[in-house]
N, C-alpha and C positions, 0 to 999 in steps of 0.2 A: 470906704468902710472903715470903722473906726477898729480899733483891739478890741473895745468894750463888746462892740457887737459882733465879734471872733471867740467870745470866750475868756478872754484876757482879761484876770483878775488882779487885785492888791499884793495877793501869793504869788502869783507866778511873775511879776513884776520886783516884788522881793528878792525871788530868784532870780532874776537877771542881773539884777544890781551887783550881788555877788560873782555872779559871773564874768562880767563885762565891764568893762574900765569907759563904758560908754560908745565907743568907735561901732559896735554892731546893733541893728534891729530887730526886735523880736517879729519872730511870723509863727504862722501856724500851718503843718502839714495836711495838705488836700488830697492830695494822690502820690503814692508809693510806683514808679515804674522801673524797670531793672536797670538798677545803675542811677536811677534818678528821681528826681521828685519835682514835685508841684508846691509851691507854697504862697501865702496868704498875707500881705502885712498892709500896713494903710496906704502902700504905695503902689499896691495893687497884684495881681499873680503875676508868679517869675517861678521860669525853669532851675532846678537848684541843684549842684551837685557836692556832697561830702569835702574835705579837704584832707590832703595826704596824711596830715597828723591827724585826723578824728578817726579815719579806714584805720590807722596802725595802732593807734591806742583801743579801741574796739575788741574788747575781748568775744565776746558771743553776738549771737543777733541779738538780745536783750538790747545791746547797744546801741544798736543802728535805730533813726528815726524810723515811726509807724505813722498810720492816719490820724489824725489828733493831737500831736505831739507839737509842742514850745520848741521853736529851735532860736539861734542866734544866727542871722545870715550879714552876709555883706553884699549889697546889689551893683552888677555891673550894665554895662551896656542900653544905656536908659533906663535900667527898672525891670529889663527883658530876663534877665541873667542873674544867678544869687550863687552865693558858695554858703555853704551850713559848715559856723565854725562850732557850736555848743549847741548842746541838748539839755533842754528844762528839765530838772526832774519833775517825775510825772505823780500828780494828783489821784491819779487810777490808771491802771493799766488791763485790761482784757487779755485772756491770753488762754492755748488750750498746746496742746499735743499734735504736734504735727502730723497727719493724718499718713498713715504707714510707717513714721520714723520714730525715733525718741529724741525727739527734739522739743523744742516750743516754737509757738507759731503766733506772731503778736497780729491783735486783732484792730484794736482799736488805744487810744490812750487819751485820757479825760475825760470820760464819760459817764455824766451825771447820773444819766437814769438808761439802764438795758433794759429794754421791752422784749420778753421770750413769749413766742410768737407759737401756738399750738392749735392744731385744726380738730374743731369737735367733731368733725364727721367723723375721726378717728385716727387721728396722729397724737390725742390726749393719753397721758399717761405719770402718773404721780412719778414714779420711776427715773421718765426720763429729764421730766421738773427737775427732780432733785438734781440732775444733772449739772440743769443749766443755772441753778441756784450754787451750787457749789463755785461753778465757774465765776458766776456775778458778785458771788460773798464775798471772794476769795479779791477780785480786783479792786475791790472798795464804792463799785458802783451801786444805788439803788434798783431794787429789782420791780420788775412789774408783769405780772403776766394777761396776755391778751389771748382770748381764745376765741379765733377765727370761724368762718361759713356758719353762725349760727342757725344762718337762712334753713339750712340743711339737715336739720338736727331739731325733736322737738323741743317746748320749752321744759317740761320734767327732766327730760336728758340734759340739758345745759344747768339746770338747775341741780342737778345730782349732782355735774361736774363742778360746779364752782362752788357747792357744798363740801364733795371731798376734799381740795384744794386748802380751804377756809378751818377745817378738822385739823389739818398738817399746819398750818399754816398761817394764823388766824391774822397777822401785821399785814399778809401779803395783798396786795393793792389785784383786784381779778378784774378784768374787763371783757365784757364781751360783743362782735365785734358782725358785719358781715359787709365784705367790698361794694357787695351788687344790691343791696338793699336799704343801704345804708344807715343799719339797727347800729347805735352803739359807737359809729362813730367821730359822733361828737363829743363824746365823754374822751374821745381817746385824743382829740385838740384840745381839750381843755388842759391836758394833764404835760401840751408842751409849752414851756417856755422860750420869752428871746435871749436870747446868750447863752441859751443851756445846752449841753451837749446832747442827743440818745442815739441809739443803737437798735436797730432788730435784729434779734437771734430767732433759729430757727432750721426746722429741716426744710428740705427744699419742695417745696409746693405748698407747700401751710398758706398762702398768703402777703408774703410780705411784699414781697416787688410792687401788688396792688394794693397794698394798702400804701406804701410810700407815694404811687400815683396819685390815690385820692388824696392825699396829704400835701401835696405840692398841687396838685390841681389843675395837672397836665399828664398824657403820657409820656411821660421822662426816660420812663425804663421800660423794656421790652419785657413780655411775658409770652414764654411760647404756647399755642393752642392747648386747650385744654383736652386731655386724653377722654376717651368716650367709654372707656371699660372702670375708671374710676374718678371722672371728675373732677382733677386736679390738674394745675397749669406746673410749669419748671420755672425755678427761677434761672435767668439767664445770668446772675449778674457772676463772675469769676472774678474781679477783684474788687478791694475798697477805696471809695470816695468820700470826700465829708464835701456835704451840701449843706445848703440853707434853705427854708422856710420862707415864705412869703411873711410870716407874723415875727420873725426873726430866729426861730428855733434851727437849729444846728443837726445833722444827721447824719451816720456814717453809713453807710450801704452794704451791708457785708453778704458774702455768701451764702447756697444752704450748706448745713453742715451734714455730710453723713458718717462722720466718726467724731465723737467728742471725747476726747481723754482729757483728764489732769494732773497736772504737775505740780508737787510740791503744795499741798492747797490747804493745809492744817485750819488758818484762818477761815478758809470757805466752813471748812466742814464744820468747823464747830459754830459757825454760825446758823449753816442750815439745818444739822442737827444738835439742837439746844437740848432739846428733852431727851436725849440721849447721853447726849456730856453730863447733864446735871443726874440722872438718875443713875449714872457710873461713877458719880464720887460716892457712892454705897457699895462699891463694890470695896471686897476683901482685898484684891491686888490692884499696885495703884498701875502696873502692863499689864490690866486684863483683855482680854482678846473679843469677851463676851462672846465666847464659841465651847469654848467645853472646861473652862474653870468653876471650881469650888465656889459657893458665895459670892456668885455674880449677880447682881442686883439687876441689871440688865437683863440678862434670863428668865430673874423670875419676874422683873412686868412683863414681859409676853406670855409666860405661864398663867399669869392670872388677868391678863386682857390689859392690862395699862398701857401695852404697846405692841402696836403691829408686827407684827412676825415678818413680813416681807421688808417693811420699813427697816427694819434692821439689818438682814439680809443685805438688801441694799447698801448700807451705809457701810457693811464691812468690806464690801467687794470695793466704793468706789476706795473705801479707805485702804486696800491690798494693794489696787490698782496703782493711787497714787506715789504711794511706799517703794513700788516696782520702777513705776517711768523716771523716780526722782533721786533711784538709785543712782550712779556714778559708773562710768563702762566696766572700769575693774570688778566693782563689785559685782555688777550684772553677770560679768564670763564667771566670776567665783560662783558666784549661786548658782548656774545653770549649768556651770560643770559639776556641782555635788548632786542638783538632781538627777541629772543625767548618767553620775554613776549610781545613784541610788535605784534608777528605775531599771539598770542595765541589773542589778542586781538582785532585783525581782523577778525576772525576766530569767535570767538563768536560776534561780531557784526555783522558779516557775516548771523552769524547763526541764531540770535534774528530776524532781516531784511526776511528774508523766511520765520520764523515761521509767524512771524507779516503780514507779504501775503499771507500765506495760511488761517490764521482766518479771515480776509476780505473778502476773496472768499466766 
């Protein structure tokens, strides 16, 4: 297999040259496993592990290779065997909020086009789009939404859904889609390329395990039975792989998600919310919060219907949210120790206020 048909561009080859006085070959990262990795180069797959100066210089996980990542290895043991001396800088990067921690969790890296994976029987939700739009803005990848079991759903209902979609959204690429019927997709082959990288995002049973089967054109990946009180399979898959396509196309396997936070996302957000950036340079203050300021231009298109009430709603919490997680730990025990005497403080004033009404009685 050649670089060409791994991904390897004129860019990331640029970047090596800088990197590499020539003695190492570029690969590309296939599976991530504890302590070690899988990786890809024209000399064929080899077990690879870090070298003592790349672990020390390594300041966060940021650092360490993900699935999709350029590295620079040197091969031992016939070809069997690779040590990763350099990391490509990366073209896109995926990435969310480690689920219970304040961390980041990388997900994927180089990847051309995310496909977020949403089931019309009723996992669809402009809400949670926004979500995975932020996520996808934010890494530089192209977004595309696929909305799954059509089969299941009539056509008014599908057609309402990728109406409101198309309202918020109008650049956004909608597809729709059903594994066991197979409505839809062949629109969703056409849209992959060889050498391209994608991605399925998504909660866990929307679909995707099965639709990567139909896509390779084998059962590859396991899906557990489907539940009989609401019709949905699980996805099994718990970590990521980057595969290939019988047509050449490239695909990372990633898990379902059931917490999605983001980190530090500004890029995202003003990408997925444009008409709310643009109609905030009207406002009077250029930190307006668009929550309870004077001559917020914001407030008043919802006042007079130019803009969703919810849609906004929205856009302030992911934007609280990410302000929170992308805070710094000092800062985090500072804030949480001022609320926490502020609410102790209500609390006992609270508490004074009652007793002081029951001695009047």
């Amino acid at each position: 297999m050649t670089l060409d048909e791994l991904g390897f561009t004129q860019w990331h080859q640029e970047k090596a040259d800088e990197l590499s006085p020539g003695d190492f070959i570029p690969a590309r990262i296939t599976a991530v496993h504890k302590g070690s990795y899988e990786v890809k180069s024209e000399s064929g797959i080899a077990f690879a592990e870090l070298t003592g100066r790349f672990m020390y210089t390594a300041e966060t996980n940021m650092d360490y290779p993900t699935v999709g990542d350029w590295v620079l290895i040197q091969l031992f043991d016939e070809g069997n065997l690779a040590v990763i001396h350099a990391l490509l800088p990366r073209k896109t990067l995926l990435k969310r909020k480690t689920p219970g921690k304040l961390d980041v969790q990388l997900i994927g890296a180089n990847i051309d086009t995310a496909f977020i994976v949403q089931g019309a029987d009723g996992n669809f939700g402009l809400n949670r789009l926004d979500r995975y739009l932020v996520m996808v803005h934010e890494s530089g990848s192209q977004p595309v939404l696929l909305l799954s079991k059509t089969d299941l759903v009539a056509a008014e209902e599908l057609n309402a859904m990728i109406q409101a979609v198309q309202s918020a959204y109008p650049d956004l690429d909608v597809i729709g889609f059903s594994n066991h019927a197979d409505d839809g997709l062949t629109a969703v082959r056409d849209k992959l390329l060889p050498g391209k990288t994608y991605c399925l995002l998504g909660s866990s049973g929307v679909g995707k395990t099965s639709l990567l089967n139909n896509l390779l054109g084998e059962d590859a990946f396991d899906v557990k039975d489907v539940r009989e009180w609401d019709g949905k399979g699980r996805h099994t898959t718990t970590s990521r792989q980057l595969i290939q396509l019988e047509n050449g196309a490239l695909f990372i396997d990633t898990p379902g998600m059931r917490e999605l936070g983001n980190f530090d996302v500004e890029i995202g957000l003003s990408s997925t919310y444009e008409d709310i950036y643009s109609i905030a340079e009207g406002c009077r203050f250029n930190d307006c919060t668009h929550v309870h300021e004077a001559g917020c231009a914001v407030r008043a298109a919802v006042n007079d219907g130019r803009l969703d009430a919810d849609r906004l709603n929205n856009f302030i919490r992911l934007q609280r949210e990410s302000a929170y997680f992308s805070m710094s730990d000092l800062e985090r025990r500072r804030r949480d120790r001022i609320l926490g005497k502020s609410y102790k403080a209500i609390k006992n004033e609270s508490r004074k206020r009652k007793d002081s009404g029951s001695q009047e009685t």
